[in-house]
C-alpha positions as CSV (number, residue, x, y, z in Angstrom):
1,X,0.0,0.0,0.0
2,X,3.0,2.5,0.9
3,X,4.3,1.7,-2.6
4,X,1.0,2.3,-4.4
5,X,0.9,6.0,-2.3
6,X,4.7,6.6,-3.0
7,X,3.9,6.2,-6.8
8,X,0.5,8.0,-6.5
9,X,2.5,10.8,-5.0
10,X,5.4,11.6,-7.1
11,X,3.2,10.9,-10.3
12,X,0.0,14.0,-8.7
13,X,3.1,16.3,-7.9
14,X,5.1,15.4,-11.2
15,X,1.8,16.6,-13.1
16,X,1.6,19.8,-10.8
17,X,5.1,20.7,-11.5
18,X,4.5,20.1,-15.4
19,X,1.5,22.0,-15.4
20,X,2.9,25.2,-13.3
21,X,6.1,25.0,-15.0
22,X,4.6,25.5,-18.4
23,X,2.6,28.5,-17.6
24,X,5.6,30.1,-16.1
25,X,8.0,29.3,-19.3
26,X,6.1,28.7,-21.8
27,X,1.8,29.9,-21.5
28,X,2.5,33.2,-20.1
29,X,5.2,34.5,-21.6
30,X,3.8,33.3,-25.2
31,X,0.4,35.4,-24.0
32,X,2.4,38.3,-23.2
33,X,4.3,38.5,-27.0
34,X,0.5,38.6,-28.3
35,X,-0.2,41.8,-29.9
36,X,-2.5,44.8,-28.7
37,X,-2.2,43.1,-25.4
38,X,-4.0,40.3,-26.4
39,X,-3.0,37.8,-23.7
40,X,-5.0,39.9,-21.2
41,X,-8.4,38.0,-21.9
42,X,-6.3,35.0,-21.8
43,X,-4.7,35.3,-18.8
44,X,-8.0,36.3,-17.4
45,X,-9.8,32.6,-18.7
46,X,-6.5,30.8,-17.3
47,X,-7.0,32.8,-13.9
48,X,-10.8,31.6,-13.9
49,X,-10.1,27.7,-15.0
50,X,-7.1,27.3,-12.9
51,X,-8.2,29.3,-9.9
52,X,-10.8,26.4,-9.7
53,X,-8.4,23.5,-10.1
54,X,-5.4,24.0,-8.6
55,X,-6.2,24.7,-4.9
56,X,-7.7,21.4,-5.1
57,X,-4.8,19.2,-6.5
58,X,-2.3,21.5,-4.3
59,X,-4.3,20.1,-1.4
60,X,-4.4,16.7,-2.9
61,X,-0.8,17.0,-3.2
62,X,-0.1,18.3,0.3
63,X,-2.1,15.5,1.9
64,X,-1.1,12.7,-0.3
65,X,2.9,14.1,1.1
66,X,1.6,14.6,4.6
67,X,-0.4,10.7,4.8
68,X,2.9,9.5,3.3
69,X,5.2,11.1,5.2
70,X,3.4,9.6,8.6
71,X,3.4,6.1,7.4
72,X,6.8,5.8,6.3
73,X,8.3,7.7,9.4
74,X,11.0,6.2,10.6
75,X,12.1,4.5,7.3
76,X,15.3,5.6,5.5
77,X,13.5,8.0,3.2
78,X,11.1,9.6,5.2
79,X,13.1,12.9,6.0
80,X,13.2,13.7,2.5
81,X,9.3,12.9,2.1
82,X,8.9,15.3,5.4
83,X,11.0,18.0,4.0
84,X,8.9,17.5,0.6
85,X,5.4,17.9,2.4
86,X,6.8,20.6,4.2
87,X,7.5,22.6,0.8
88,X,4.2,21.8,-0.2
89,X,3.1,23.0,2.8
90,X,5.3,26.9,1.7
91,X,3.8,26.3,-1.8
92,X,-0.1,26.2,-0.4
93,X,0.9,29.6,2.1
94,X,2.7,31.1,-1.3
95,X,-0.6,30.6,-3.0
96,X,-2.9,31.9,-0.6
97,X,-0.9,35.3,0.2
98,X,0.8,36.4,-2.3
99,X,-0.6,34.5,-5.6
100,X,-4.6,33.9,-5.3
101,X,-5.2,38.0,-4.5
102,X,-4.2,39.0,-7.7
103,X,-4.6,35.9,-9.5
104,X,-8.6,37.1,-8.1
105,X,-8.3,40.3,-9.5
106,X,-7.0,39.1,-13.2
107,X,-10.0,37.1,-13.4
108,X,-11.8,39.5,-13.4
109,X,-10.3,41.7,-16.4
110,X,-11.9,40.2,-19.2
111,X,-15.5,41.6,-17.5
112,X,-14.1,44.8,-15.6
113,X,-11.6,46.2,-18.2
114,X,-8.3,46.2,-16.9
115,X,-6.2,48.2,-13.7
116,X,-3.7,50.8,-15.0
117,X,-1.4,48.9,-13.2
118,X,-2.5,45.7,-14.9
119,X,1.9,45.3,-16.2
120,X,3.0,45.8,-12.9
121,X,0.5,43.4,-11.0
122,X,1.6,40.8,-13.7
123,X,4.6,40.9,-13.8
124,X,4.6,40.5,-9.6
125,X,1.9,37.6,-9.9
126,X,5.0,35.9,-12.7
127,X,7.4,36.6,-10.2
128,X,5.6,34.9,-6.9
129,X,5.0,32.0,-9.8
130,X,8.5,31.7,-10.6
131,X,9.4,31.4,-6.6
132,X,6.4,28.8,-6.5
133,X,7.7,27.0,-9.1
134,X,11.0,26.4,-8.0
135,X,9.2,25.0,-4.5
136,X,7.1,22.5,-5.7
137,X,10.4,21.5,-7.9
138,X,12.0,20.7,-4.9
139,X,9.2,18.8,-3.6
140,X,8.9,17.1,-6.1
141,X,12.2,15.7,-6.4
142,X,12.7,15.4,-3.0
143,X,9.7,12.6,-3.6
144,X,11.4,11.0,-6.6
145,X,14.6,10.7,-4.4
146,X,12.7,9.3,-1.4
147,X,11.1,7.0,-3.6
148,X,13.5,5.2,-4.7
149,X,15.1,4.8,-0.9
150,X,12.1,4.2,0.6
């Protein structure tokens, strides 16, 4: 059973990281080289779809980490599955304070017109992402490490 949550694990997170990693290199900056500021509606739809979806597998991840992190503790891998959870657990905090306020108002653009400050609150939200990023990066291969010792 610990084997089947190991795999379940990694393979949740491993998506996560793909998914976030491609909007920071690749989504958003290909949005922001659209003309006439064309990414803005864009960013606005990805704001609405992935504001819905993402706390949820964040959570999933969190607890999947957390549940097997407490099963395997003591075992020769379960410090790096602790210190993974525990990243999860600065990724979910990330999220909450810094990322979801605006990542609330740019979902709103497409129906409210946009901020005069809309580069600026952007270009912060990319920035927070890129710090996230890296986080969930680490958790994620502190997992694939664990997994094999575990």
């Amino acid at each position: 059973m610990q084997d089947v949550l190991a795999v379940v694990t990694v393979v949740v997170v491993g998506l996560m990281v793909g998914v976030e990693f491609a909007v920071a290199v690749f989504v958003n900056p290909i949005l922001d080289r659209l003309p006439d500021n064309g990414g803005l509606a864009a960013r606005g739809d990805g704001a609405r779809v992935l504001g819905r979806v993402m706390p949820f597998w964040y959570i999933c991840s969190l607890v999947l980490g957390a549940v097997w992190a407490a099963l395997t503790w003591g075992a020769a891998g379960a410090p790096l599955i602790a210190a993974g959870a525990g990243l999860l657990v600065v990724s979910v905090v990330m999220s909450i304070l810094l990322l979801v306020p605006i990542n609330s108002r740019v979902a709103t653009w497409s129906r409210d017109g946009v901020p005069a400050d809309w580069k600026q609150q952007v270009n912060r939200w990319d920035r927070f992402h890129y710090v996230r990023v890296a986080v969930i990066i680490a958790a994620f291969t502190l997992f694939t490490v664990a997994l094999v010792q575990v």
